[in-house]
PADRENVEX-949767 format. One record per residue (C-alpha): residue number from 0; residue in three letters; x, y, z. Coordinates in nm, 2 decimals, padded with zeros to 4 digits. Layout:
BEGIN
resi  resn  px  py  pz
NUM  ALA  X  Y  Z
...
//
This chain:
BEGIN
resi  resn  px  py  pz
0  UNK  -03.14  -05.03  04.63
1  UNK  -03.43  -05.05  04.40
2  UNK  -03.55  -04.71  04.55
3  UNK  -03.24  -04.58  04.43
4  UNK  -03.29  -04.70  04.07
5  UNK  -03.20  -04.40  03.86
6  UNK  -02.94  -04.23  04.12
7  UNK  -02.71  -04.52  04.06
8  UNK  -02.78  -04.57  03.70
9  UNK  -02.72  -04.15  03.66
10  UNK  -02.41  -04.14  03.91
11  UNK  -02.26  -04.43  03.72
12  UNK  -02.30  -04.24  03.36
13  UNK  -02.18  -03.93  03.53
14  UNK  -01.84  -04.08  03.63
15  UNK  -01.80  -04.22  03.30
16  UNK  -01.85  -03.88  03.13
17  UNK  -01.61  -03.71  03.40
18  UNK  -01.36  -04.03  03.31
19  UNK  -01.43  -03.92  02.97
20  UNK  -01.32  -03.55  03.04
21  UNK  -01.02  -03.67  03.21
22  UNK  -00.92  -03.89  02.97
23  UNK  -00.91  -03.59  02.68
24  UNK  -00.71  -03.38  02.94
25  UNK  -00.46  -03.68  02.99
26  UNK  -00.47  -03.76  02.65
27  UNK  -00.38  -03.37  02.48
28  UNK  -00.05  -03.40  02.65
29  UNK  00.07  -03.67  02.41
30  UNK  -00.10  -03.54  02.10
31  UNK  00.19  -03.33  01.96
32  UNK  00.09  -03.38  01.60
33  UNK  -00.15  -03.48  01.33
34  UNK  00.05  -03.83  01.36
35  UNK  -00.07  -03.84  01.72
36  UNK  -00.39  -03.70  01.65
37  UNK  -00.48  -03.98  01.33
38  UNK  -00.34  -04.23  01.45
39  UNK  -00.19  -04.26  01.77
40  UNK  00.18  -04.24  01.65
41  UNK  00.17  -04.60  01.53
42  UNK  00.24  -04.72  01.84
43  UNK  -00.02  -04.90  02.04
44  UNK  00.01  -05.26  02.20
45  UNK  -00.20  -05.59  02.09
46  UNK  -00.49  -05.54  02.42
47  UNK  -00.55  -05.16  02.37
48  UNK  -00.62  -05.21  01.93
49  UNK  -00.77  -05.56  02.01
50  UNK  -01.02  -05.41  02.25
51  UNK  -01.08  -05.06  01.98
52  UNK  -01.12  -05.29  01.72
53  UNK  -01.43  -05.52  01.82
54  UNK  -01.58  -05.20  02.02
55  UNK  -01.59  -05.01  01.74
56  UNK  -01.78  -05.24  01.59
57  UNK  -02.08  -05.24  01.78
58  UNK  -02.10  -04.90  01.97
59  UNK  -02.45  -04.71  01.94
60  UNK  -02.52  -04.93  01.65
61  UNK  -02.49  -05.25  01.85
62  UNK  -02.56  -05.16  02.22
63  UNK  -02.90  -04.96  02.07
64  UNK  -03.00  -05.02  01.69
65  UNK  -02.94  -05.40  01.74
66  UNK  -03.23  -05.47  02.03
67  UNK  -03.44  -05.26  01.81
68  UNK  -03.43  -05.42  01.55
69  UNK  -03.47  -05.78  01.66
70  UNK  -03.74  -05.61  01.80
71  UNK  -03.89  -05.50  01.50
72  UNK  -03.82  -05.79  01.25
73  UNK  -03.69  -06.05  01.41
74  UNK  -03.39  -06.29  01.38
75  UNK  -03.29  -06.11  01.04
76  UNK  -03.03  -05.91  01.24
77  UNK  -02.87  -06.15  01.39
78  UNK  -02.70  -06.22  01.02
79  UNK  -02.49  -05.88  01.08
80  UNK  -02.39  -05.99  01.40
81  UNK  -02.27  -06.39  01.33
82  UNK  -02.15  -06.27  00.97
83  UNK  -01.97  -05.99  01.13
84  UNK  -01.74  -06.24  01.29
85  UNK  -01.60  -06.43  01.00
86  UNK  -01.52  -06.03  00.90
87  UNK  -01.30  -06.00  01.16
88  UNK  -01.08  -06.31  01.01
89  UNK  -01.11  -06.19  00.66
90  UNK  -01.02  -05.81  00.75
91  UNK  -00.69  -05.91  00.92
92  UNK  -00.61  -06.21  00.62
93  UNK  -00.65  -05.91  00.37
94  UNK  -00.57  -05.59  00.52
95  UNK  -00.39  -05.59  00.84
96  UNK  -00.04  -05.70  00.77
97  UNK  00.01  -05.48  00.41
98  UNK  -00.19  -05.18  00.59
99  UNK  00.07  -05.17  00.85
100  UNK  00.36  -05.18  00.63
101  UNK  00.24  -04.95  00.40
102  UNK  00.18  -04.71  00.67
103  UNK  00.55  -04.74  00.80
104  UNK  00.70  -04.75  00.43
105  UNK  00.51  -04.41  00.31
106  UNK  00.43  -04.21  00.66
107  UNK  00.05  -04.26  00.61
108  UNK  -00.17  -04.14  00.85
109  UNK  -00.53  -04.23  00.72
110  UNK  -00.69  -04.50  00.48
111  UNK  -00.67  -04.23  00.15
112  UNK  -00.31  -04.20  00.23
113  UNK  -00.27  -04.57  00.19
114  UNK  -00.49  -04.56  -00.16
115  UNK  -00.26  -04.27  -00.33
116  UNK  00.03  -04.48  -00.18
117  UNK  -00.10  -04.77  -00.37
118  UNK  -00.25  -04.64  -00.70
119  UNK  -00.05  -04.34  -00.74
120  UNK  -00.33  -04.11  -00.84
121  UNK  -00.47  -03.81  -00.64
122  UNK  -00.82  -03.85  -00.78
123  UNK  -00.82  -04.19  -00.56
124  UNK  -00.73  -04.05  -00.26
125  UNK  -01.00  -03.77  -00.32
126  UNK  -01.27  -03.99  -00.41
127  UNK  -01.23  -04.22  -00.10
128  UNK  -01.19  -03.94  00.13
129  UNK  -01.54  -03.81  00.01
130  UNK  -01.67  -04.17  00.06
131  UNK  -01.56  -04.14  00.40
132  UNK  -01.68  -03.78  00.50
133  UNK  -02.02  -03.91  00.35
134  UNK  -02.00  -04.24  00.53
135  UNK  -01.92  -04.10  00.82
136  UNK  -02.20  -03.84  00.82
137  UNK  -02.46  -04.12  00.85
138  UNK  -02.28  -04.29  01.06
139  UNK  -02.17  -04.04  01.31
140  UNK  -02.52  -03.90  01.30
141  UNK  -02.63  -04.32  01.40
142  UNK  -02.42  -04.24  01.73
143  UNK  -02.50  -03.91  01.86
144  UNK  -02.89  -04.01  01.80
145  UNK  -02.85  -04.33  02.01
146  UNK  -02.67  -04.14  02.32
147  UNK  -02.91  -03.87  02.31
148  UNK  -03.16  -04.14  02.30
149  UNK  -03.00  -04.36  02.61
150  UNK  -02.97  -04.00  02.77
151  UNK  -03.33  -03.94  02.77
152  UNK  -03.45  -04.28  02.91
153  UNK  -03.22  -04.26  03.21
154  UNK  -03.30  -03.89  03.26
155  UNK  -03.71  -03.91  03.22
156  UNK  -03.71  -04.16  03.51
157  UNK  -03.59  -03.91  03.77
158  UNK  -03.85  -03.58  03.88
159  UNK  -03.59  -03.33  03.79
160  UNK  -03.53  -03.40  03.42
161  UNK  -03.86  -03.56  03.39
162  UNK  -04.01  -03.37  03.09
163  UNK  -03.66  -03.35  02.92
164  UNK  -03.68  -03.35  02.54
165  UNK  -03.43  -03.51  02.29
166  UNK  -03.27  -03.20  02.16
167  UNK  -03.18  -03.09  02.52
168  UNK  -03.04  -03.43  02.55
169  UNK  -02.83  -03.42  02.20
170  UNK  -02.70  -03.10  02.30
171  UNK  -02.56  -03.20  02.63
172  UNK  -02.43  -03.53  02.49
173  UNK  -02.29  -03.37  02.21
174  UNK  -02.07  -03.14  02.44
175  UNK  -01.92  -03.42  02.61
176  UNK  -01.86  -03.56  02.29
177  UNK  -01.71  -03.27  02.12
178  UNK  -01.46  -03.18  02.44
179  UNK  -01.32  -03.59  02.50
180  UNK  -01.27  -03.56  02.09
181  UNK  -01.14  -03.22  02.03
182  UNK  -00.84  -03.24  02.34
183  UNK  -00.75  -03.58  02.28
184  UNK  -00.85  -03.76  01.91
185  UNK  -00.75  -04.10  01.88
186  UNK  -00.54  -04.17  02.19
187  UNK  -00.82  -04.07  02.39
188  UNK  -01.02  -04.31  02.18
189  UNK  -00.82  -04.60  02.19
190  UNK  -00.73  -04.55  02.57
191  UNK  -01.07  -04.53  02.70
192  UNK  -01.12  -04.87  02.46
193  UNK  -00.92  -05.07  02.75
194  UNK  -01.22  -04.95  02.98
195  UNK  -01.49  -04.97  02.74
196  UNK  -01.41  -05.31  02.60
197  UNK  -01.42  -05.46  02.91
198  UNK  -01.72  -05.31  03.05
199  UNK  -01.93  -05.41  02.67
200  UNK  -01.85  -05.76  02.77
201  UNK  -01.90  -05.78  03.14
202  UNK  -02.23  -05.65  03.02
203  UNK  -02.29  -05.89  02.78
204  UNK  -02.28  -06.14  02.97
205  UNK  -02.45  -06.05  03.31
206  UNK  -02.76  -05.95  03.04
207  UNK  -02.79  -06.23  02.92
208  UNK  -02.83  -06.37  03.27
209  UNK  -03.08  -06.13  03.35
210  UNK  -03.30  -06.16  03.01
211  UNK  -03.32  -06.54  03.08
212  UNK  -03.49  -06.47  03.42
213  UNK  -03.76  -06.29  03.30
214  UNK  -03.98  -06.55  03.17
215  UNK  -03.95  -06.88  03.41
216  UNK  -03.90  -07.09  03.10
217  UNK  -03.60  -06.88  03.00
218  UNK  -03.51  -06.80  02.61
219  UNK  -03.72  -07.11  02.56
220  UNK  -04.02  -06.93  02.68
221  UNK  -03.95  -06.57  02.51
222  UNK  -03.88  -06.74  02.18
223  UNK  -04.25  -06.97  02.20
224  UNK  -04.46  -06.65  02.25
225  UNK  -04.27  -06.51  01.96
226  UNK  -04.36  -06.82  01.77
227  UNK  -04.72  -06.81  01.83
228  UNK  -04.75  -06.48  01.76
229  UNK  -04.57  -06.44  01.44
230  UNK  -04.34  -06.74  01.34
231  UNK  -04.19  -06.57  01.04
232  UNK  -04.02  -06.32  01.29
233  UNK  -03.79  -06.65  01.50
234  UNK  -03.75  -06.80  01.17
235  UNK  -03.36  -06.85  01.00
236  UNK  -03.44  -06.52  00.82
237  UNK  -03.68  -06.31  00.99
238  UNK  -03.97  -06.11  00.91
239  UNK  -03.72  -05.93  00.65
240  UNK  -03.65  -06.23  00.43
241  UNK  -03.42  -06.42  00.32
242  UNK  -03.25  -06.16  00.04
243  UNK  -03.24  -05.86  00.34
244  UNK  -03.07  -06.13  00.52
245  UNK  -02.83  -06.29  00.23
246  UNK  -02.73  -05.92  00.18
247  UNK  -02.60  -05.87  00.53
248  UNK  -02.39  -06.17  00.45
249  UNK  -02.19  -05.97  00.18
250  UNK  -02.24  -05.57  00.34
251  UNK  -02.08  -05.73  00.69
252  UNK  -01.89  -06.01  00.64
253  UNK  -01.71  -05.88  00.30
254  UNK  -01.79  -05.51  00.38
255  UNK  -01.64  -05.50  00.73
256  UNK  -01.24  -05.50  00.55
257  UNK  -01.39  -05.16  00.43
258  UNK  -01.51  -05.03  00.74
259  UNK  -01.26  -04.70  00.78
260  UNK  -01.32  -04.67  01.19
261  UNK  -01.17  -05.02  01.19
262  UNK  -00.92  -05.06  00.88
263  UNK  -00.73  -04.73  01.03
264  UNK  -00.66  -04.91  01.34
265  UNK  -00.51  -05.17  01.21
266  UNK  -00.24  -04.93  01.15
267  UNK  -00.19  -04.81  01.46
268  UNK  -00.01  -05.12  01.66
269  UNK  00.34  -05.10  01.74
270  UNK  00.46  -05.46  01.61
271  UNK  00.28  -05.63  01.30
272  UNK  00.39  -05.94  01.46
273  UNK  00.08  -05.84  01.74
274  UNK  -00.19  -05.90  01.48
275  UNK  -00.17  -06.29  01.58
276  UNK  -00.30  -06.19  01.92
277  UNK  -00.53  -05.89  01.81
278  UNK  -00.78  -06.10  01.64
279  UNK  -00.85  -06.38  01.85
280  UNK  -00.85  -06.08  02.17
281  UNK  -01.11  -05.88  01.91
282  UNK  -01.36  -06.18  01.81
283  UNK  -01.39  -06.32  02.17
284  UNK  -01.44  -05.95  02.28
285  UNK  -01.74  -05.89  01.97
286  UNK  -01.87  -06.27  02.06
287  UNK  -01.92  -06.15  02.45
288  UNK  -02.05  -05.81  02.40
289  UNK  -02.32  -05.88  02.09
290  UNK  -02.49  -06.09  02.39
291  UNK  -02.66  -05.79  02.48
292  UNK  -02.76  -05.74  02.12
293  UNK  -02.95  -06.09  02.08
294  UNK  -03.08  -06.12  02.44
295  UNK  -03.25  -05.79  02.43
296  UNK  -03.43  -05.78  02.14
297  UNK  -03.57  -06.15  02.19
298  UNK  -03.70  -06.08  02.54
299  UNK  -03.86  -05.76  02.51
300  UNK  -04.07  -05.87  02.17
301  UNK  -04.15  -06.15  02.35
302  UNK  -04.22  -05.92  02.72
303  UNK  -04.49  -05.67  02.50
304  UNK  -04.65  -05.98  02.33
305  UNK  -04.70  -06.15  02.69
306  UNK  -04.82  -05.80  02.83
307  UNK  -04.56  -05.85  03.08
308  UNK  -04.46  -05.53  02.92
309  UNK  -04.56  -05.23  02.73
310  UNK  -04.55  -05.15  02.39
311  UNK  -04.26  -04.96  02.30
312  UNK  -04.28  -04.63  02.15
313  UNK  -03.99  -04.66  01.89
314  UNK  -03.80  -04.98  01.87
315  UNK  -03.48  -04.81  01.95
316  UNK  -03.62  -04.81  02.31
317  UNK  -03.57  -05.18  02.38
318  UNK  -03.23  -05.15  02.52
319  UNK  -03.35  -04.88  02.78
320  UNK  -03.66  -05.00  02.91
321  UNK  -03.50  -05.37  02.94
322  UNK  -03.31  -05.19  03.14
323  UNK  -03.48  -05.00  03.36
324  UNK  -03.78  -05.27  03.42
325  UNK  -03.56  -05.56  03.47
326  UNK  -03.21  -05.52  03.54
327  UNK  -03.04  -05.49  03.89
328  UNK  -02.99  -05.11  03.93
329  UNK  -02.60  -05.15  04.00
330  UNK  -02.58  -05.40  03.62
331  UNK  -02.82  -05.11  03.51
332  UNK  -02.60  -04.88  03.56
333  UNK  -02.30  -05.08  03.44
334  UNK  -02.46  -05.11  03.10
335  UNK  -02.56  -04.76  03.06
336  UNK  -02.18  -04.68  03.15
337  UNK  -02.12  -04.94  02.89
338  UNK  -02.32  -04.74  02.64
339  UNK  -02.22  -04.44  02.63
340  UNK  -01.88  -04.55  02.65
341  UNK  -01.91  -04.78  02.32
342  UNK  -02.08  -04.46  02.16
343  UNK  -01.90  -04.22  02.26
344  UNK  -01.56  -04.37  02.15
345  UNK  -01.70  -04.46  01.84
346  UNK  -01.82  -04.16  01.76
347  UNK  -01.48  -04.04  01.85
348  UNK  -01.29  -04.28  01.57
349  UNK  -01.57  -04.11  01.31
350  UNK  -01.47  -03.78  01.39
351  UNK  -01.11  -03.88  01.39
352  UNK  -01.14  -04.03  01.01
353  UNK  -01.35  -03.73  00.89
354  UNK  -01.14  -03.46  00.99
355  UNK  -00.88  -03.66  00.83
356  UNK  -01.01  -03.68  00.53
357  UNK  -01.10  -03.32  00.51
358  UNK  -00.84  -03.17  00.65
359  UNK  -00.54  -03.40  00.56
360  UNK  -00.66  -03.60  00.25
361  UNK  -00.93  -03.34  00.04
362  UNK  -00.64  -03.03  00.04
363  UNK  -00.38  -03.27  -00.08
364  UNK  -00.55  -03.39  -00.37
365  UNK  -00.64  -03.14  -00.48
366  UNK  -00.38  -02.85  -00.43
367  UNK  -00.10  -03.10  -00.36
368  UNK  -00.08  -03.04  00.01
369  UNK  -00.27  -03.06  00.31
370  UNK  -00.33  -02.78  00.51
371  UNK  -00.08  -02.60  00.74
372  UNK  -00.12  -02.66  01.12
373  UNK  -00.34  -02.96  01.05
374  UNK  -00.35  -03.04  01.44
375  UNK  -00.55  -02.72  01.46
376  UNK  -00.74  -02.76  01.19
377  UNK  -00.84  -03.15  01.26
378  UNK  -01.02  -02.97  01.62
379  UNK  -01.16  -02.70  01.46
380  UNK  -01.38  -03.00  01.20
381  UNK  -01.41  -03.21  01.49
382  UNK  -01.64  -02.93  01.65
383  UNK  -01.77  -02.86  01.28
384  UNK  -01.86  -03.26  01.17
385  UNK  -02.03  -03.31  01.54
386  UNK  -02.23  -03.02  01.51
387  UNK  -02.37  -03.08  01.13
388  UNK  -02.41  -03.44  01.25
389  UNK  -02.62  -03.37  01.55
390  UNK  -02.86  -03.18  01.37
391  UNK  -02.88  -03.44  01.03
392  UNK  -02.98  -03.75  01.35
393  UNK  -03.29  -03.51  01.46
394  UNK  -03.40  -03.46  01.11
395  UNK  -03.34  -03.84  01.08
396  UNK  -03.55  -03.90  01.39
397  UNK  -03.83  -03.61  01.38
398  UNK  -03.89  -03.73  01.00
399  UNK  -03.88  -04.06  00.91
400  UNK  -03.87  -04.26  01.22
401  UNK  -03.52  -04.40  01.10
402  UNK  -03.39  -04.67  01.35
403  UNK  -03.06  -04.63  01.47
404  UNK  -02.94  -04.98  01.32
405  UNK  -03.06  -04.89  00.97
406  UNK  -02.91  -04.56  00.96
407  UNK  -02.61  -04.69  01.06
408  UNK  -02.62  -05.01  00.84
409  UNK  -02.68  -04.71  00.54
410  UNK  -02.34  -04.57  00.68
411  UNK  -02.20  -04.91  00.69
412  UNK  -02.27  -05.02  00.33
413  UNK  -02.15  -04.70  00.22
414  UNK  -01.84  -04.78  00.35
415  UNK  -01.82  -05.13  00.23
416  UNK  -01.91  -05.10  -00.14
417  UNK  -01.70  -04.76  -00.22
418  UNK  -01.40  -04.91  00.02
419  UNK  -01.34  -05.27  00.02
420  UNK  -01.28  -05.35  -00.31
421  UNK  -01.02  -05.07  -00.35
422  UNK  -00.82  -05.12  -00.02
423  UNK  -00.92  -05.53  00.08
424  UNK  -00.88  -05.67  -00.27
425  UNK  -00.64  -05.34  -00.41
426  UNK  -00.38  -05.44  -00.11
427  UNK  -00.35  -05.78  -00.23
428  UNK  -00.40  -05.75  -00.63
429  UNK  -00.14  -05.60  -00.83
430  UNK  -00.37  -05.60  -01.17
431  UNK  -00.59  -05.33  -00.95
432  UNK  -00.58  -04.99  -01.14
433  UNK  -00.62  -04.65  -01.09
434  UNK  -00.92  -04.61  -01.29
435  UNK  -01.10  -04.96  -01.19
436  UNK  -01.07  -04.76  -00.82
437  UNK  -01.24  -04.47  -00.95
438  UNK  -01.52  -04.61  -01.07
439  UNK  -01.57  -04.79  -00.82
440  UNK  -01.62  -04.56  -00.54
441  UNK  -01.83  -04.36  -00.80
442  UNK  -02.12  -04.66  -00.86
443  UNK  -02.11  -04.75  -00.51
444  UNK  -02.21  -04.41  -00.38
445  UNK  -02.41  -04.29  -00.68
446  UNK  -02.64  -04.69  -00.62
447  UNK  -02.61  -04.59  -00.24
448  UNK  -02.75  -04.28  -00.23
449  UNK  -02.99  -04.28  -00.51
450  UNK  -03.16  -04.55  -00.40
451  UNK  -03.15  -04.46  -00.02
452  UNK  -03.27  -04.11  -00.09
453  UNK  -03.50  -04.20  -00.37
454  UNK  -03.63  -04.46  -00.17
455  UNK  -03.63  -04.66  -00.47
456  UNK  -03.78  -05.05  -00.45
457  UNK  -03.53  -05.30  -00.52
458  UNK  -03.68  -05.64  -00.61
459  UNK  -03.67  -05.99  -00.38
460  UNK  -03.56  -05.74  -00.08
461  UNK  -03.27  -05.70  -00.22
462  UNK  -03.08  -05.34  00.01
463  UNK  -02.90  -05.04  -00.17
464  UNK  -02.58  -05.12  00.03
465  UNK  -02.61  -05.50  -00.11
466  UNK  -02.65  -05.34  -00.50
467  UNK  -02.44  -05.10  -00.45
468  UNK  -02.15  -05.38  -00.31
469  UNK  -02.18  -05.59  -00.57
470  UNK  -02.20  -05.38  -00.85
471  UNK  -01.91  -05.17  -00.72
472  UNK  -01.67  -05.53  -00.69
473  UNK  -01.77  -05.63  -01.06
474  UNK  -01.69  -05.26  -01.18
475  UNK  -01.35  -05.26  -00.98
476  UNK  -01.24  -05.58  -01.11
477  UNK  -01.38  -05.52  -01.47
478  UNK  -01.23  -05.19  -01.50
479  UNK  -00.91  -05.29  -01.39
480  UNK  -00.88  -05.63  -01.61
481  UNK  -00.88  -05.35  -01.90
482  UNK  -00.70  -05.06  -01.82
483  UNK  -00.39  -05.28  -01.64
484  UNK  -00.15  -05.04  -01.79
485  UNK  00.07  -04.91  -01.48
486  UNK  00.39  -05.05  -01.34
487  UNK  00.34  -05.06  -00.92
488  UNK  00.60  -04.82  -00.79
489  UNK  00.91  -05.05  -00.69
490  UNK  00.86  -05.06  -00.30
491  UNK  00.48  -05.06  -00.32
492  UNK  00.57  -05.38  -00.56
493  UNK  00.78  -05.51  -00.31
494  UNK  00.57  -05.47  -00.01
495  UNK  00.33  -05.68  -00.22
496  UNK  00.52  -05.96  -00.25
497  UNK  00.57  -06.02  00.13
//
């Protein structure tokens, strides 16, 4: 079997993909309209959004970024992934229920739909749909880099595809991505979840299984050699301190109620009695799968201290070389399945919310309507977004050396700090205005990108997306305590007293 190494783990990825391709054929049947296309005509049960919902969350980001990173500095990761958790409670306490209704009560189909709903003002909606085609940028570009990345380490192992370079690999990655997303949208997103989620924490499991067997002395062993090599990195906050790490607590534990990929879901499920079920389905799923994340990243820092491995060339490799040096080839191939399927669907729900938000949301604030034949239109920027995003994660890669997991933690905290406070705290805060919204998206991205761009040095290790959070809550809630002027429209009043 171990002759046949990279056949399996390459015939495995390969039915996924043609499951993939099958899935968008299946799934362009039932899209009849944008409704379908958005967000899945509302009508999903508690096991297909349970299982989006927590896979969403960890994806490329997760399955890639997350080894590298512990690999690169430590336990200060593993802050995103425990704080992510308590997220998961607070998103569904805050948003979930009034999200849902909202949706039903004013035929929304994406997250600026609910904000205009909610404020009554068209320069909301516009500003948070630019948030999200912005967001979304960095965040798509996180995924596409991290399957063309997982692409090339399973193809560079066979003779064929040996000298295979990453562009090659983004193209043909890309294509897959761009046909499951174009014939399909979100049903084929949330459908293939079912499959996905369970293969992310089958995974998660058996690798933790197999990272434990690789020293005799288990994680015991792997986290001693990390010790004695450089305790800072195994201490509580890593080697990227304890304000890098404090500001996780806030960007993903607050900032995951303003994550759009997973908010828009939450409007998706047929009964809003199901969200009782959804979130304890969703944490125990997320709990499973970011195994993989933690065991990973430990071992193979601890594997290229001992010499029992070699250096990696990018941190972003951990994932794949764990892999291919010492996994079974049939749990190998599981988890590359696995991989590509997080990714893939994630990067799916990102295309989804952009082409919303450009095609739905931008035209109607600002002529009044969206555009006509918007199921058209939403394939045509599918193809678009994909292809600008694909070219902004080689940049990323060829120029900086950007890790997957910090790119996509830049996405995230864009997200958090221009979304939360207007939708988590907006949905359940009837002082909220208009204008407090406004400037609140407008700090959050002007901090974001300044200082991500700028590369501007923020004291005590404190991140952009942690400025930028704060500074947009205090504005949102400051703003709003003096310009509280507006009477809620009666049903959006009403809906907030349930």
């Amino acid at each position: 079997m171990e002759a046949y190494r990279q056949e399996i783990i390459i015939g495995a990825v390969l039915i996924y993909f043609v499951f993939c391709v099958l899935t968008g054929i299946w799934a362009m049947r039932r899209t009849h309209s944008s409704s379908d296309f958005f967000v899945a005509g509302r009508g999903l049960g508690p096991i297909v959004v349970s299982l989006a919902l927590f896979s969403s969350t960890l994806s490329g980001f997760g399955f890639v970024g997350g080894p590298g990173l512990v690999y690169s500095t430590g336990v200060s990761s593993f802050w995103m992934i425990v704080i992510s958790s308590t997220g998961y409670a607070l998103g569904f306490f805050l948003v979930a229920k009034r999200i849902r209704m909202m949706a039903s009560l004013r035929n929304c189909i994406s997250l600026p739909d609910i904000a205009a709903a909610r404020y009554g003002s068209e320069s909301v909606r516009f500003l948070l749909a630019v948030t999200i085609v912005l967001g979304v940028m960095g965040y798509l570009a996180t995924q596409i880099l991290a399957m063309a990345l997982v692409m090339q380490a399973i193809l560079t192992g066979t003779e064929m595809f040996a000298n295979i370079g990453l562009v090659s690999c983004v193209i043909i990655s890309s294509a897959v991505l761009i046909f499951y997303c174009v014939t399909g949208g979100i049903i084929a997103s949330v459908y293939t979840d079912v499959v996905q989620g369970a293969l992310m924490m089958i995974a998660g499991v058996l690798i933790l299984f197999a990272a434990i067997s690789v020293f005799d002395g288990g994680m015991q062993e792997a986290t001693a050699i990390i010790l004695a090599d450089d305790a800072e990195a195994i201490m509580p906050y890593g080697t990227m301190g304890i304000m890098a790490s404090l500001g996780w607590f806030f960007v993903f534990g607050l900032g995951l109620a303003g994550q759009p990929h997973l908010v828009t879901k939450m409007m998706m499920n047929k009964n809003i009695a199901d969200n009782r079920t959804i979130l304890p389905m969703s944490l125990l799923g997320y709990v499973l799968a970011a195994l993989l994340w933690v065991s990973i990243g430990v071992v193979m820092r601890a594997a290229v201290i001992a010499g029992v491995s070699e250096p990696l060339a990018l941190p972003d490799d951990a994932a794949a070389v764990f892999l291919a040096a010492f996994a079974n080839p049939i749990l190998a191939g599981i988890v590359f399945a696995g991989l590509f399927a997080a990714i893939m669907s994630t990067a799916d729900a990102f295309l989804n919310i952009g082409a919303a938000a450009i095609i739905h949301d931008i035209p109607k604030a600002v002529r009044g309507k969206s555009l006509e034949n918007e199921l058209f239109w939403a394939r045509i920027v599918t193809v678009l977004m994909a292809v600008v995003a694909a070219g902004f994660a080689l940049y990323s890669h060829y120029q900086d050396a950007t890790l997957v997991a910090l790119l996509g933690a830049f996405g995230w905290a864009t997200f958090a700090a221009g979304i939360f406070p207007v939708i988590a705290i907006g949905l359940n805060w009837k002082g909220a205005t208009a204008m407090g919204a406004i400037v609140a998206i407008v700090a959050s991205l002007l901090i974001n990108f300044i200082v991500q761009l700028a590369a501007i040095p923020i004291p005590y290790g404190i991140s952009g997306g942690l400025l930028a959070f704060v500074a947009s809550l205090v504005l949102f809630i400051g703003i709003s305590l003096c310009t509280n002027d507006r009477k809620l429209d009666k049903d959006i009043d009403a809906l907030m007293n349930i």
